[in-house]
C-alpha positions as CSV (number, residue, x, y, z in Angstrom):
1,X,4.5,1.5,52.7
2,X,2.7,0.7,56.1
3,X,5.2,-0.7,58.6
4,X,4.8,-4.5,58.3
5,X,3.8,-5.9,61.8
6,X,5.6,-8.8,63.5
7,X,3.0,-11.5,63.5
8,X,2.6,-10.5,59.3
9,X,6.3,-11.0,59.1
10,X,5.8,-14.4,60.6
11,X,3.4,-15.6,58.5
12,X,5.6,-14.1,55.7
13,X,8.7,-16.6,57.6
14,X,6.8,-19.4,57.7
15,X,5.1,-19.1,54.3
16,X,9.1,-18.7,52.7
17,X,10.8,-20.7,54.7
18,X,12.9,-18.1,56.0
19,X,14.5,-19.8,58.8
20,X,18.3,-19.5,60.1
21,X,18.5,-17.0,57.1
22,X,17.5,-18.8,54.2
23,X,14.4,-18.3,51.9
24,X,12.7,-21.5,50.2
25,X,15.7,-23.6,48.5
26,X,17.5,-20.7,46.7
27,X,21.5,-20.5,46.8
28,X,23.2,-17.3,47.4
29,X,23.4,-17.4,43.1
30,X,19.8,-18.7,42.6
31,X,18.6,-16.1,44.8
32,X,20.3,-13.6,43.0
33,X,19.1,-15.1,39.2
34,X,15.7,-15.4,40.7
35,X,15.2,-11.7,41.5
36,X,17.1,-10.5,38.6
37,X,14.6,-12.1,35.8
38,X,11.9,-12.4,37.7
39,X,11.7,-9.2,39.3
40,X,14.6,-7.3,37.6
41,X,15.7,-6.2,40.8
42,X,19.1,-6.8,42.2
43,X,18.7,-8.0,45.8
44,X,22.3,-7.9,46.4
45,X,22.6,-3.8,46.4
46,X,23.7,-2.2,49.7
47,X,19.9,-1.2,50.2
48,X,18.9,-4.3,50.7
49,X,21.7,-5.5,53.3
50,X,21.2,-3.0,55.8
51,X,19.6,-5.5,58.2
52,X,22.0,-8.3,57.3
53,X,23.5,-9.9,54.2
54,X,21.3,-13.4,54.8
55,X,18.7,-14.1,51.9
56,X,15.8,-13.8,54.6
57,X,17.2,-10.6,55.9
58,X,17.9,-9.2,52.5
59,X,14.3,-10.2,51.7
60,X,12.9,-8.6,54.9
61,X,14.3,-5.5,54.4
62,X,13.1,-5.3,50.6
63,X,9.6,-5.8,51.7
64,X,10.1,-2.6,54.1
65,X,11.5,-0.2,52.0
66,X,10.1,-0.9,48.7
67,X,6.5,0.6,47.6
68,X,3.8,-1.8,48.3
69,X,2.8,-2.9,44.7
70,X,6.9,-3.6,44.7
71,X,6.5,-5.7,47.6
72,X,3.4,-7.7,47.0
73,X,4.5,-8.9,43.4
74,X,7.8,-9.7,45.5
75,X,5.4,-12.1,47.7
76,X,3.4,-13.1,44.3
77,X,6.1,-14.2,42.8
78,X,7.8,-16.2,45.8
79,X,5.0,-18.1,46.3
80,X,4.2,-19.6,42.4
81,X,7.9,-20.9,42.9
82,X,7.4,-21.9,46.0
83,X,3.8,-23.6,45.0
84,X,5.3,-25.2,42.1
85,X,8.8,-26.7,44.4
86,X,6.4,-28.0,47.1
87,X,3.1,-29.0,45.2
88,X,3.2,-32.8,46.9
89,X,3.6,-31.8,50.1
90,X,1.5,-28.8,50.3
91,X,-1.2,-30.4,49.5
92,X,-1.1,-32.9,52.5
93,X,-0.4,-30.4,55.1
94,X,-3.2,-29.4,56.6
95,X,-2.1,-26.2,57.9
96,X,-1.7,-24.9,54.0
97,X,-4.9,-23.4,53.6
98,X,-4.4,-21.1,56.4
99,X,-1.1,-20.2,55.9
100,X,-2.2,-19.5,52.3
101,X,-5.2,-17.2,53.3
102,X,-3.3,-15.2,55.6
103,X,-0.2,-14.7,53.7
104,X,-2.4,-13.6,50.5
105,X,-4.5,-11.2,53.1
106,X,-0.8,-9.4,53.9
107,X,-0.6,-9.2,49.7
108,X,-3.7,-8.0,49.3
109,X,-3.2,-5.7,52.0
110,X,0.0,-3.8,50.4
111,X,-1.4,-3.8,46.8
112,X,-4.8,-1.7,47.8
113,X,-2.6,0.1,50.9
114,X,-1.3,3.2,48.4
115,X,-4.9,3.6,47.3
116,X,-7.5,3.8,50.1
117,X,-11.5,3.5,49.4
118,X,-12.9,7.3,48.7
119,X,-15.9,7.7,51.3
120,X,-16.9,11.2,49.6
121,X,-20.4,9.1,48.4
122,X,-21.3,9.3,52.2
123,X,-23.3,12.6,52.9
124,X,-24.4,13.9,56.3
125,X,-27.6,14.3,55.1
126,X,-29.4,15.1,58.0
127,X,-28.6,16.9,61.9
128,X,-27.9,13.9,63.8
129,X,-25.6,12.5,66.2
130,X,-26.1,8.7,65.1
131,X,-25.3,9.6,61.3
132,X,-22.8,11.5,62.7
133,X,-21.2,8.8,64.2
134,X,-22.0,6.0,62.0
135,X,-20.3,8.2,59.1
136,X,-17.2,9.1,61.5
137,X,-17.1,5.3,62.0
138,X,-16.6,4.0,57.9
139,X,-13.9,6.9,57.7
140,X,-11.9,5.9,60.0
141,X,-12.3,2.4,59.4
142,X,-11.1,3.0,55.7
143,X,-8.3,5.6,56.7
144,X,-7.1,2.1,58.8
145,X,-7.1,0.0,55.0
146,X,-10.1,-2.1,57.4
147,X,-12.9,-2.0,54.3
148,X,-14.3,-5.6,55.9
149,X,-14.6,-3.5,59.0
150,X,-16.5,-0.8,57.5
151,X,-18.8,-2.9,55.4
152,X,-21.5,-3.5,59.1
153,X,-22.1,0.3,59.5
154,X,-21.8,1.0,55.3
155,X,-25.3,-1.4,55.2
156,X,-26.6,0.8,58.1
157,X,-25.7,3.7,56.3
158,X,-27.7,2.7,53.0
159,X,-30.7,1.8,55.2
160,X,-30.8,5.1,56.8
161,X,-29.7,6.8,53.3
162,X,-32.6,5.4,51.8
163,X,-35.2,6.0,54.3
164,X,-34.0,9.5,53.6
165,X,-34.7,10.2,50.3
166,X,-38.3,7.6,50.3
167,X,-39.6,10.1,53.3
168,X,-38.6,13.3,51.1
169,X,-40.5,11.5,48.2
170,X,-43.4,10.7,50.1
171,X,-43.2,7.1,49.6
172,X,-44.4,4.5,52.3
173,X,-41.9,2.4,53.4
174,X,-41.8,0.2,56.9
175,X,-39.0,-0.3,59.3
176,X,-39.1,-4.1,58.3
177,X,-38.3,-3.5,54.7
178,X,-35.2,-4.5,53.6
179,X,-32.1,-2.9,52.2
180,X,-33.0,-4.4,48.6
181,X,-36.8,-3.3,49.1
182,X,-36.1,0.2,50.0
183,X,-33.4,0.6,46.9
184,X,-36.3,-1.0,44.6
185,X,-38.7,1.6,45.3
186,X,-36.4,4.6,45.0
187,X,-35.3,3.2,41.4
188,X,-38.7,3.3,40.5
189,X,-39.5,6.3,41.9
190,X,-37.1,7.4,39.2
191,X,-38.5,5.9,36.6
192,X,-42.0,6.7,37.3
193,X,-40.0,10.7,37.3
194,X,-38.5,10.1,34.3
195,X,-35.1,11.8,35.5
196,X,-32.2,9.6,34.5
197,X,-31.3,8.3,31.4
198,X,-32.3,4.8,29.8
199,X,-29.0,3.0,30.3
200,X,-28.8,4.5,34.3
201,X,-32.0,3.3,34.9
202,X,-30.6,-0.6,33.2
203,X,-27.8,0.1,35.7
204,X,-29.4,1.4,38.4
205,X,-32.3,-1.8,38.3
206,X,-29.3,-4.2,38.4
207,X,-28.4,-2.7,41.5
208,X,-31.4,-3.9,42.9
209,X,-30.0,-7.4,43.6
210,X,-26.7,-5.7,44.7
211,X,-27.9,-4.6,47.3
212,X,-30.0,-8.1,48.5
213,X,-26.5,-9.8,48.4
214,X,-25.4,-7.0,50.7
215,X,-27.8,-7.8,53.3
216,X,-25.9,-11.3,53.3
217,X,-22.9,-9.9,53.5
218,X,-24.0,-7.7,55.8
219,X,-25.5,-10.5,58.4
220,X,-22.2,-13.4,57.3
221,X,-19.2,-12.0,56.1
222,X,-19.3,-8.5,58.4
223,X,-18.3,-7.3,62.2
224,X,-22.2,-7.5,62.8
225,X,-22.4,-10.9,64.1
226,X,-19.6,-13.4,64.7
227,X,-18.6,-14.6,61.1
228,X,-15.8,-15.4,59.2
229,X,-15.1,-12.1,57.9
230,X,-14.7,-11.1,54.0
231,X,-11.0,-11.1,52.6
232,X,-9.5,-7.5,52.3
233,X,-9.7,-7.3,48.6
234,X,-13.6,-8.8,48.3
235,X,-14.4,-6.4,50.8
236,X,-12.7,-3.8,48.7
237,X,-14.8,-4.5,45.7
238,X,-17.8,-4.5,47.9
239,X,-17.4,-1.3,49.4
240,X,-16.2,0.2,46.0
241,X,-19.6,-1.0,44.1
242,X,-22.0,0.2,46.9
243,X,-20.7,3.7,47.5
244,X,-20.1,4.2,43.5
245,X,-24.3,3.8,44.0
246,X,-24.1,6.2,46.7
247,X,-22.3,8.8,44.7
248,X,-24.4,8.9,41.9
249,X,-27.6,9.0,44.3
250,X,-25.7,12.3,46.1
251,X,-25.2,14.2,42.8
252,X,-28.9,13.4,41.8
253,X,-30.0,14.4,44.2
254,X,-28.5,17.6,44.7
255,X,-29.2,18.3,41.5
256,X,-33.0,17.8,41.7
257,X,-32.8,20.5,44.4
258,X,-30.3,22.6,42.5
259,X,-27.5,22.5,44.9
């Protein structure tokens, strides 16, 4: 799995307790219980005392070496004990919901990091540089696990995408026309065709609104102006649902041209 970096090992270390060696209240025995029936894993082999024999070393190193879905149910499972030992006090501290968000971000991060978003939806569909670009720009912000990154320039892309296939229809559209507007008059370009099935056309017309919630995500939960940004598995799902859009409107397209 990705190397975990320092500062996510610190939230990891604050979030456990893992201080001087220990992690949350556990003996040396209830350590060992806990990630034998919990996890069926036995946190005492030699593997997992490379780094040291402490519970927070031992702990430390499983998180390296392990796969990431290994890891992450690891950190799952740590903190529903460690919500349920702490409840009262948790809920006072007003640090928690911090600590919480960025030690699930670091989870989230390792359960999606073995499986990176596919970007083969996005086409270079015309010569030129700023496609070019904005395309090169998505890849490598997916190749980094970044999808909240990539989610700016992925509305960009959509804009331009359908601007594309509207001007190679002949239909009017203005630069003012929203994201939501330009998809609503390619869908019924199809339908006024008659070139997709019944049930794509259902799904295709419920992408319509899809795509108007992207715009808000696009303007306050993206890198395009200064927002909080989208958690890493919401952005995900995001990115996931528009390009699965994308792809289909590739093949369809390539196939009304026969290529």
């Amino acid at each position: 799995m990705p190397k975990i970096k320092p500062g996510e090992m610190r939230v990891i270390d604050e979030a456990l307790g893992m201080g001087s060696g220990y992690v949350l209240d556990f003996s040396d025995r209830t350590y060992s219980q806990f990630f034998d029936s919990e996890l069926q894993v036995d946190i005492d082999q030699d593997q997992y005392c490379s780094g040291g024999s402490s519970k927070a070393k031992r702990l430390r190193t499983y998180l390296e070496i392990e796969p990431p879905h290994a890891a992450a149910r690891a950190l799952r499972t740590l903190w529903i004990y460690r919500d349920n030992m702490w409840k009262p006090e948790r809920d006072t501290d007003p640090k928690e919901p911090h600590l919480k968000r960025r030690f699930f971000e670091i989870v989230h991060a390792m359960e999606s990091s073995s499986i990176l978003p596919k970007t083969d939806a996005l086409e270079r569909f015309t010569v030129n540089e700023t496609l070019e670009e904005l395309i090169s720009g998505i890849e490598r912000d997916v190749a980094a696990n970044r999808p909240a990154a990539a989610l700016d320039r992925l509305h960009t892309y959509c804009m331009k995408k359908f601007a594309h296939v509207l001007s190679g229809r002949g239909i009017i559209f203005i630069k003012e026309d929203p994201l939501h507007t330009r998809a609503g008059k390619y869908i019924k370009a199809l339908e006024n065709e008659g070139s997709v099935r019944e049930i794509s056309l259902r799904i295709l017309k419920t992408s319509i609104s899809i795509f108007e919630s992207f715009n808000a995500v696009r303007n306050n939960g993206s890198f395009a102006h200064d927002n909080e940004i989208v958690d890493h598995a919401e952005a995900r799902f995001i990115f996931d649902a528009i390009t699965n859009i994308l792809r289909f409107m590739k093949a369809h397209e390539a196939a009304r041209f026969g290529a």
